[in-house]
Structures are given as structure tokens and as C-alpha cells.
C-alpha positions as CSV (number, residue, x, y, z in Angstrom):
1,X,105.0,69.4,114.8
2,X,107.4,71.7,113.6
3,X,106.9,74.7,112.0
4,X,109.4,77.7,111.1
5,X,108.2,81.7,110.9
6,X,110.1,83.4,108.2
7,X,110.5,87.0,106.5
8,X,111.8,88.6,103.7
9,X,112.1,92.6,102.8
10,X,112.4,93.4,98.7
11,X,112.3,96.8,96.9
12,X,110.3,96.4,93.5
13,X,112.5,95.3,91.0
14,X,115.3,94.6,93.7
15,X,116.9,91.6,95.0
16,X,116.0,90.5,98.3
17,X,117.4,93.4,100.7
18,X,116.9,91.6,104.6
19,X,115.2,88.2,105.2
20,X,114.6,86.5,108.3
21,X,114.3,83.1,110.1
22,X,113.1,81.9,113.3
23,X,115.6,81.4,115.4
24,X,114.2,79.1,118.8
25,X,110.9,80.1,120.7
26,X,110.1,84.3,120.2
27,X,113.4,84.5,118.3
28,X,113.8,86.1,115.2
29,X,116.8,86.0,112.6
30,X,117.2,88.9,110.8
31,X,119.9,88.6,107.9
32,X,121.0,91.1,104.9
33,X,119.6,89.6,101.8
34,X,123.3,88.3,100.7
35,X,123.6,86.7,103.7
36,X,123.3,82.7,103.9
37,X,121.2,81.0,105.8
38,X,123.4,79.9,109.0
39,X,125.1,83.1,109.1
40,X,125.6,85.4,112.0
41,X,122.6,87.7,112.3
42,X,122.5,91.1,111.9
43,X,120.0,91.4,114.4
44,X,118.0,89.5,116.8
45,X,114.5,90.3,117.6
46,X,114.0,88.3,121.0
47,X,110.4,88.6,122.3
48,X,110.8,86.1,125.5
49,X,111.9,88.7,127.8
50,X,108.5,90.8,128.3
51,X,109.5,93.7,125.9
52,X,110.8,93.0,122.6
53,X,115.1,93.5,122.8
54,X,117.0,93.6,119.8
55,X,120.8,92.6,119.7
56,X,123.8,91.9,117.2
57,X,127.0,89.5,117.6
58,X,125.6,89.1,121.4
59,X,125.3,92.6,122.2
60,X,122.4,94.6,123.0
61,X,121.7,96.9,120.1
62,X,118.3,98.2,121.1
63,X,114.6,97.5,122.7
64,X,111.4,98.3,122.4
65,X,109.2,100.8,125.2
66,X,105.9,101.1,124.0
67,X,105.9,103.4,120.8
68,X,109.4,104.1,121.1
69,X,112.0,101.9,119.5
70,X,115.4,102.5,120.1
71,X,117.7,100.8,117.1
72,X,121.7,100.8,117.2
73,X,121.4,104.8,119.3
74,X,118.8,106.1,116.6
75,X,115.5,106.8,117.8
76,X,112.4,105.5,115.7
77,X,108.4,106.5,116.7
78,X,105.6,103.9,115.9
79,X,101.9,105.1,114.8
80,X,99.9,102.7,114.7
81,X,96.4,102.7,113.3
82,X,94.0,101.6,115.7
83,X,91.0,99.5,115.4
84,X,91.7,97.7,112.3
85,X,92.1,94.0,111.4
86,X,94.8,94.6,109.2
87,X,98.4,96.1,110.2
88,X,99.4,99.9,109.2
89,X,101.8,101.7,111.4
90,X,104.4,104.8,110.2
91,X,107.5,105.1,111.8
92,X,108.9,108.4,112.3
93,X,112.8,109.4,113.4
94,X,113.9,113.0,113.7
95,X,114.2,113.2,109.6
96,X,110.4,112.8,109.9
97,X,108.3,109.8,108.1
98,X,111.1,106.8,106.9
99,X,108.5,103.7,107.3
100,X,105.0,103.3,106.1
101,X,103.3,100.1,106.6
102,X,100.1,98.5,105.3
103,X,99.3,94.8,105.4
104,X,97.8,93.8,101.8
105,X,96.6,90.1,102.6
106,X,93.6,88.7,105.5
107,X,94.9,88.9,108.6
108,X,93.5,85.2,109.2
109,X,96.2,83.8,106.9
110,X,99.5,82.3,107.6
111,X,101.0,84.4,104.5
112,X,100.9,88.2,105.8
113,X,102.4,90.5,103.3
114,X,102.6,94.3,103.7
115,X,103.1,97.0,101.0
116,X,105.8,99.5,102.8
117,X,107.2,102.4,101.5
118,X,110.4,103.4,103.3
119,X,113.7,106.0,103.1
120,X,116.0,104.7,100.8
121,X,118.7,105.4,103.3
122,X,117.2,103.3,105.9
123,X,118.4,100.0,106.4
124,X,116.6,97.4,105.0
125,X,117.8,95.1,108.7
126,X,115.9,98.1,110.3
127,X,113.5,98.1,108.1
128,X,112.9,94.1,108.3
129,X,113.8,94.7,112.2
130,X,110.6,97.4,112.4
131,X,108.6,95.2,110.6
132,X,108.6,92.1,113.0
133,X,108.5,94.4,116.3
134,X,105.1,95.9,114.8
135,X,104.1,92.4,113.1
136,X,104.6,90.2,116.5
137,X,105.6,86.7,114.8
138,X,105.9,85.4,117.4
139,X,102.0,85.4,118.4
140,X,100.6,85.1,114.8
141,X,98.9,81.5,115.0
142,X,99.9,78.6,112.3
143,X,97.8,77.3,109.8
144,X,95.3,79.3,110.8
145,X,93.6,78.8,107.8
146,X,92.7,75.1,108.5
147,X,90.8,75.7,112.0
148,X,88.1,79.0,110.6
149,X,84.9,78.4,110.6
């Protein structure tokens, strides 16, 4: 079987500002939204090595330690709401809140989608980036759906 993880990040009334596509096993793709599909990404979200890493044209532009997300040398603090089925985090930076994070649909489905509200100034790679590290694609389960009881 195969089966393909993929994301996309859009302002209301916007085109598409980052997308992503799986990219092998725990890989993620993360492309600006004129990018084309086979294009170089602008980041990689790699969760094989034990901590989520994040790099760019083979470089290493940031990882993940616990709360703390280091992102191309800016500094980014995830909240996350505990004990809930559905996702909400905030991320912080030194300007204070830039990301807020709520997850709209049932977290037993294979469509998640999230209402965010983020800084206009930030990225939206970082923002897609933030996304995935907090999401976890890479242990959501496929076709969930067709196996609940």
C-alpha cells in the first residue's frame, strides 16, 4: 500500500502560502506555496533521528528539544494544552505570541485541519514547519476511519 501525508498553510482569502509532502519514511517536505511539486524544499522536517531536526538545501537549519524549537537562529516556545483529544498549542518568540493553534476536525480522522492565527511577519514555511513538529505526521495512523468501532 501506498499512501502519501500531505499539508497545506492558507490565510483566508489568500492563495496557498506553504504546502507540504511526504518526503520517504518521517520525512516531511515543506515548500512555499509557488513552489512546484519536485522542487527543492524549503525545509525538511525529519523525525527518524529521535528528536525532530529541521534542514534546508542539506544543511541543518534547526531541531527540536522539548518545548523549545530552534528555527534558522530564532528561538520559538511551544504551549501546549494538555489533556485534550484535539491539538492547541501557542508558540511564543521574544516578540511574544506569533502562532496559535486549534485543531477544528476529530482527531480520529485522516483529514486534521486546524484554525491558526499567526504574525503576519512570520513565515508561513515556519509556520507550516511549527505546524508538523506540534502535529507529528509522521505517527498520525491512515484511514483511521475504516478500523473504529
Amino acid at each position: 500500500m501506498v499512501w502519501l501525508v500531505s499539508s497545506f498553510f492558507q490565510l483566508d482569502g489568500e492563495p496557498v502560502g506553504a504546502f507540504s509532502a511526504q518526503a520517504g519514511r518521517g520525512r516531511q517536505d515543506v515548500l512555499g506555496g509557488t513552489d512546484r511539486v519536485g522542487d527543492d524544499a524549503r525545509l525538511v522536517v525529519d523525525f527518524n533521528e529521535g528528536r525532530p531536526l529541521l534542514s534546508a538545501g542539506g544543511q541543518r537549519v534547526g531541531e527540536r528539544h522539548g518545548n523549545t524549537v530552534l528555527l534558522w537562529e530564532q528561538e520559538y516556545r511551544i504551549c501546549r494544552a494538555r489533556f485534550r483529544r484535539k491539538l492547541r498549542f501557542s508558540v511564543t518568540s521574544r516578540d511574544g505570541t506569533v502562532l496559535e493553534v486549534r485543531e477544528t476536525s476529530r482527531p480520529d480522522r485522516t483529514v486534521h485541519t486546524y484554525l491558526t492565527r499567526s504574525d503576519p511577519a512570520l513565515d508561513p514555511v515556519v509556520v507550516l514547519g511549527l505546524i508538523l513538529l506540534e502535529a507529528r505526521p509522521d505517527r498520525m495512523t491512515v484511514l483511521n476511519e475504516l478500523f473504529t468501532r
